[in-house]
C-alpha positions in Angstrom: 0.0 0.0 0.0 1.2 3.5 -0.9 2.3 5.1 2.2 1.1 8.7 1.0 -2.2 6.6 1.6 -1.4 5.5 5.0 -0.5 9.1 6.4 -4.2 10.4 4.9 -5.8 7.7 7.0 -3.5 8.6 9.8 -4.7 12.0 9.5 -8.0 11.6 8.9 -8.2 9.4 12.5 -6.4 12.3 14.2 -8.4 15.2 13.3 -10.4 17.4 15.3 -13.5 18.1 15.5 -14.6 21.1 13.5 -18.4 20.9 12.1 -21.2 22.2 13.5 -24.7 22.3 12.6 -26.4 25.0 10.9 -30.1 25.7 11.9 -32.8 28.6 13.1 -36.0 28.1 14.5 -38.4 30.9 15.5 -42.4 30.9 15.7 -43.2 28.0 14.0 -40.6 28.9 11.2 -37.0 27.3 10.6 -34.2 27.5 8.4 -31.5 24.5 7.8 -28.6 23.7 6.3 -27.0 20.1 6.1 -24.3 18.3 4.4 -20.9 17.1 3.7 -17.5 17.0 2.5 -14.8 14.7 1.6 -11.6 14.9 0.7 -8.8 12.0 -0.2 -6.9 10.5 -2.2 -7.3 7.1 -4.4 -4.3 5.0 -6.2 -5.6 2.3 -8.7 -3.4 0.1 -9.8 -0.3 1.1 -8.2 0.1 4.1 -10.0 0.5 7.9 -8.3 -2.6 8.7 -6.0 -4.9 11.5 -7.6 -7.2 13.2 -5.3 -10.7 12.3 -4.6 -13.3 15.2 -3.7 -17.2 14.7 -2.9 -19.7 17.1 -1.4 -23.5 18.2 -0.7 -25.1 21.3 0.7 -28.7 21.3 0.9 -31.3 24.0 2.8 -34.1 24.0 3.6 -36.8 26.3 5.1 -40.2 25.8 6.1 -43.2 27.3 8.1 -44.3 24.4 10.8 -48.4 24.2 11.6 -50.4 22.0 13.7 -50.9 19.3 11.5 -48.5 20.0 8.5 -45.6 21.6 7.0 -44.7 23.8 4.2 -41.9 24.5 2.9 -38.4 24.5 0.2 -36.2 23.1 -0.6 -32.5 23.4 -2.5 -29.3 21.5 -3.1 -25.8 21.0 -4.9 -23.8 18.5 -4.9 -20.4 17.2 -6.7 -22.5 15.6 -9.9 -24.3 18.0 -10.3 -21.4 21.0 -10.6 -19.8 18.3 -13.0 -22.3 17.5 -15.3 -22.5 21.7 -15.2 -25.3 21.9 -13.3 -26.2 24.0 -10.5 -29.1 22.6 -9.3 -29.5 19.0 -7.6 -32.9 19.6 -6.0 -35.1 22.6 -6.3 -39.2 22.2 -5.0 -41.4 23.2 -2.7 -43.0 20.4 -0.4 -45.7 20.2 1.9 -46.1 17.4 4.7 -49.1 16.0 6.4 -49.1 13.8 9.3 -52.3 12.0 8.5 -51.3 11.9 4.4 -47.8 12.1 3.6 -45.9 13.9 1.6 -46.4 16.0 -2.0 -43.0 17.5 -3.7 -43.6 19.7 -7.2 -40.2 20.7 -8.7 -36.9 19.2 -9.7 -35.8 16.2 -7.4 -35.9 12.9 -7.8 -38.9 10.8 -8.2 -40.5 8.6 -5.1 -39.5 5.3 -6.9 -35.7 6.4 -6.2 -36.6 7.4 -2.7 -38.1 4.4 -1.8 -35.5 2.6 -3.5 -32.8 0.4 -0.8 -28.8 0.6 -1.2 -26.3 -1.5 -0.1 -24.9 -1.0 3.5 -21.5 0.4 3.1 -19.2 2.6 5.5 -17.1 4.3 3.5 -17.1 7.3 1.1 -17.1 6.4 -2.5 -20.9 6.5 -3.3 -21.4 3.0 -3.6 -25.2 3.4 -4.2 -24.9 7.0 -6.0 -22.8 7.2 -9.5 -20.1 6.1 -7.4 -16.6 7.4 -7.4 -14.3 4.8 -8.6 -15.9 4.5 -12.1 -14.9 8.3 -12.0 -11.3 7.7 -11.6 -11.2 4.0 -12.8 -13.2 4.7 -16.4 -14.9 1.4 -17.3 -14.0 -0.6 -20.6 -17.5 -0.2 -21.4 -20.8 1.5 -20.0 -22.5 0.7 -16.3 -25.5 0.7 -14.8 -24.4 2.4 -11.6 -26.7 2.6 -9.3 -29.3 -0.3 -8.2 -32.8 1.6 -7.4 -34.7 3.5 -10.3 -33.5 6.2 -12.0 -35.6 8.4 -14.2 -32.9 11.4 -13.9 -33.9 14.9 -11.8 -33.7 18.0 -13.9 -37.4 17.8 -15.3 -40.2 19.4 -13.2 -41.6 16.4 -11.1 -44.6 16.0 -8.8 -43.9 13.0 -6.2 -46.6 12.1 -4.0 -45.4 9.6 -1.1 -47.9 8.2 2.1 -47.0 7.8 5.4 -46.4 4.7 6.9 -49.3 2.6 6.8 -49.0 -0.5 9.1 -45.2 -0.3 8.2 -46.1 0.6 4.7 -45.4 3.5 2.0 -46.5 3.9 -1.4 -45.4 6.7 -3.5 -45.6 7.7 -6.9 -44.2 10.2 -10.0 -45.1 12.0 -12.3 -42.6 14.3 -14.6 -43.2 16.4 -17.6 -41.5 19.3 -19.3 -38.5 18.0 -19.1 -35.0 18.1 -21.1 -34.4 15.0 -22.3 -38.0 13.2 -22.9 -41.9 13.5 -23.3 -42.8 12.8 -19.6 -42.1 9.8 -16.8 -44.5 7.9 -14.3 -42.5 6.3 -11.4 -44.1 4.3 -8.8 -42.6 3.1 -5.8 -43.4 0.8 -2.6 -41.3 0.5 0.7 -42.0 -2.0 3.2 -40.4 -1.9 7.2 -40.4 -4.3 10.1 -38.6 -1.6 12.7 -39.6 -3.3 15.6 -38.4 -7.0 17.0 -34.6 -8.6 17.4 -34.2 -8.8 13.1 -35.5 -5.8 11.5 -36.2 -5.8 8.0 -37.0 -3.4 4.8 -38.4 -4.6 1.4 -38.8 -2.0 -1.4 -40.1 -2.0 -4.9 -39.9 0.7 -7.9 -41.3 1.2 -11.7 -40.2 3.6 -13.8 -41.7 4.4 -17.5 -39.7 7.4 -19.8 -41.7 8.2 -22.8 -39.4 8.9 -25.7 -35.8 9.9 -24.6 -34.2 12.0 -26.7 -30.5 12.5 -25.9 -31.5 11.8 -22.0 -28.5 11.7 -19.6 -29.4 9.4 -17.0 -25.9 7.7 -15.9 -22.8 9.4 -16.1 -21.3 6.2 -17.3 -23.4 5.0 -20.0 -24.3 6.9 -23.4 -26.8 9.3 -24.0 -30.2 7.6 -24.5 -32.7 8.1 -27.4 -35.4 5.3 -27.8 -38.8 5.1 -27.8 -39.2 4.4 -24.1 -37.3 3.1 -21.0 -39.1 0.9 -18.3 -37.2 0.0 -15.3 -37.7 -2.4 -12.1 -35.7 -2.5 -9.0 -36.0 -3.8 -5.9 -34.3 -4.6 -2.7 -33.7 -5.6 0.7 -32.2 -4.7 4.2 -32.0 -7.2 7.0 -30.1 -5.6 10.2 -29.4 -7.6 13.4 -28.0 -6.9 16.5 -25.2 -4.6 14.8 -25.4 -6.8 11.1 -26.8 -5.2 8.5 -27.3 -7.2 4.9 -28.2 -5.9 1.8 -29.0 -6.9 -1.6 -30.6 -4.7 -4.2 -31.3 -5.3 -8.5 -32.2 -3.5 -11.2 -33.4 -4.1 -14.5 -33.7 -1.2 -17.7 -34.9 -1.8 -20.8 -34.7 0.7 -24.1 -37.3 0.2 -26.5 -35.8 0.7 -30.2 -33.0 2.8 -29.4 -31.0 4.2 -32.0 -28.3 5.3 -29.2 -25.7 2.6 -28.2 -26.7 0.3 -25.7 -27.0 1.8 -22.0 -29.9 -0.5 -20.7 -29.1 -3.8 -19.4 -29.0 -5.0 -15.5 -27.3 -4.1 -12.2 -27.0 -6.3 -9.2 -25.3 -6.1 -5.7 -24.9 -7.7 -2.3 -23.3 -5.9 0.9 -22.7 -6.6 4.8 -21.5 -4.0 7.3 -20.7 -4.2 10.9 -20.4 -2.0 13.8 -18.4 -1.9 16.7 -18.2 1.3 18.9 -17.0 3.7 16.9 -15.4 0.7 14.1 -17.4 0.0 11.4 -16.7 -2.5 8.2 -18.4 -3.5 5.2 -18.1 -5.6 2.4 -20.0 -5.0 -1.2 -20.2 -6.6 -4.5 -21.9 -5.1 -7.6 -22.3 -6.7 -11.1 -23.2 -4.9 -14.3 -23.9 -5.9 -17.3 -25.1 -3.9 -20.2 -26.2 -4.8 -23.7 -27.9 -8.2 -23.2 -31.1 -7.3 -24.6 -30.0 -6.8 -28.0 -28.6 -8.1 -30.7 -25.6 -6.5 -32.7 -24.5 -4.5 -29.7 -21.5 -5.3 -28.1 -22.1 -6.4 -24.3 -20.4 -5.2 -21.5 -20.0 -6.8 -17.9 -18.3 -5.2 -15.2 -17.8 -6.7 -11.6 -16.8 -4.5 -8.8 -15.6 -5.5 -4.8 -15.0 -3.1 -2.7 -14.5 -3.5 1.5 -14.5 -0.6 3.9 -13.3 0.4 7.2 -14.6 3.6 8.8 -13.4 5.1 12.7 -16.2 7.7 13.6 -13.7 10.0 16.0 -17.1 12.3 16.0 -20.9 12.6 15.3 -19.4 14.8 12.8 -16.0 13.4 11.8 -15.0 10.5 10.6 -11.8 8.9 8.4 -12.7 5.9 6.0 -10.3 3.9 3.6 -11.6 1.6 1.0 -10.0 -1.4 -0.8 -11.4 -3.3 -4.3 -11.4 -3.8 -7.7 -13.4 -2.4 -10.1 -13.0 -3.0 -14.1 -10.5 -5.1 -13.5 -8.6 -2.6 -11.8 -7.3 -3.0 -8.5 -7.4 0.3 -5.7 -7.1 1.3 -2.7 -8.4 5.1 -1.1 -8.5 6.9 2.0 -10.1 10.2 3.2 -11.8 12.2 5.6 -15.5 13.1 5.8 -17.1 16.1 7.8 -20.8 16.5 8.1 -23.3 19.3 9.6 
């Protein structure tokens, strides 16, 4: 191991803590700000470490009543300043505690929110356009992440219940958009909170009506088609301090004239925790291209373990170990969050 990697973990174990939250409540009326920040290195394949940055800021400010609450919402991220974006989520929300919830604006859709990732303790975005295909460019295209994706730069309406007997539906609607005609997610989340083994099932549909040009993985092509349908689902099982995961996801393009992005993603993850120790150990396969004929296919396997020391509720230093395309890596960093 690089020993420019083992002074950033060092480091990372050693620093203080310096993150506070940001909030203001007054009269029924409250302003927040939340996020993170990392910052580390990564060395794949024995070569000279290149630096690895990842962050979020989202606010949010609402007007709190008896029975519900109003209110907006606005966030950036790392994405979304790289695919020269500015806005990550944008929309106005309003919350009921005998309905649920209704967003209108651009986010992303209920399916995705109900959707379940794998556990993992580190800081490479295993279950969000993750980091190492960044840095590591794949052979061929991926399907990244494995709950729906029907993109979030399009004006969206997402309607989501409350728990119902440990149940939550939630559905999608999206129009106007950059990139196709309209899209009608649906999603289903189903929890078991209570009892020695506690458990999470989820479900999501997606349905894109005629793509055209529609970026919805950084690391697959453009799509134009007539439509996209997507499935996903997945599962959580925690016990004692265990938690197991497995999630899939399936895309489809009907008649595209793009190169092949749809295909299937699959992945399977543990985590532990001990005091402030965590672990966890993921595996994610992609393969693109298998519906079709003529187009080249593309699988791409990817393990990755993780160790995590939480000095603070707000700082903690992670390093990571895998492989991805073929590639072996190792990183290390330090994460802040308020």
């Amino acid at each position: 191991m690089n020993p420019k990697i083992l002074l950033l973990a060092a480091a990372a174990i050693a620093a203080p803590s310096c993150a506070r939250a940001i909030g203001w409540e007054s009269n029924g009326y409250a302003l927040n700000v939340s996020g993170y920040g990392t910052a580390g290195m990564i060395d794949a394949d024995d070569e000279k470490p290149d630096f690895l940055g990842d962050w979020r800021i989202r606010g949010e400010a609402r007007r709190d009543m008896a029975a519900s609450r109003l209110g907006l919402v606005y966030a950036i991220d790392a994405q979304t300043v790289d695919s020269d974006e500015y806005i990550d989520d944008l929309f106005l929300f309003w919350q009921s505690r005998r309905y649920g919830r209704m967003e209108i604006g651009m986010t992303e859709s209920a399916a995705g929110k109900l959707g379940l990732g794998l556990p993992d303790v580190g800081a490479l975005r295993v279950n969000d356009n993750p980091l190492f295909y960044k840095k590591i460019n794949p052979d061929g295209p991926v399907v990244a992440d494995g709950t729906i994706d029907s993109g979030d730069q399009s004006l969206r309406l997402n309607l989501v219940t409350n728990p119902i007997g440990g149940v939550q539906y939630g559905l999608s609607v999206a129009t106007l958009a950059d990139g196709f005609d309209y899209a009608v997610d649906a999603g289903l989340k189903i929890r078991r909170p209570s009892g020695k083994v506690k458990t999470a099932v989820s479900f999501g549909a997606s349905f894109i009506d005629n793509p055209d040009n529609f970026s919805a993985d950084p690391y697959a092509p453009n799509l134009t088609a007539e439509w996209r349908a997507q499935m996903a689902a997945g599962l959580n099982v925690q016990y004692n301090s265990w938690i197991v995961g497995i999630n899939a996801r399936a895309v489809y393009d009907r008649d595209a004239i793009s190169p092949a992005s749809d295909g299937v993603s699959a992945g399977a993850g543990v985590s532990y925790d001990l005091l402030n120790y965590s672990l966890s150990l993921s595996y994610i396969i992609s393969s693109v291209g298998i519906w079709h004929d003529g187009d080249r296919r593309y699988t791409n396997n990817t393990v990755l373990g993780s160790f995590r020391y939480k000095y603070s509720a707000n700082v903690d230093g992670w390093t990571s170990i895998g492989v991805a395309s073929k590639t072996p890596f190792v990183s290390a960093g330090l994460r802040l969050t308020f």
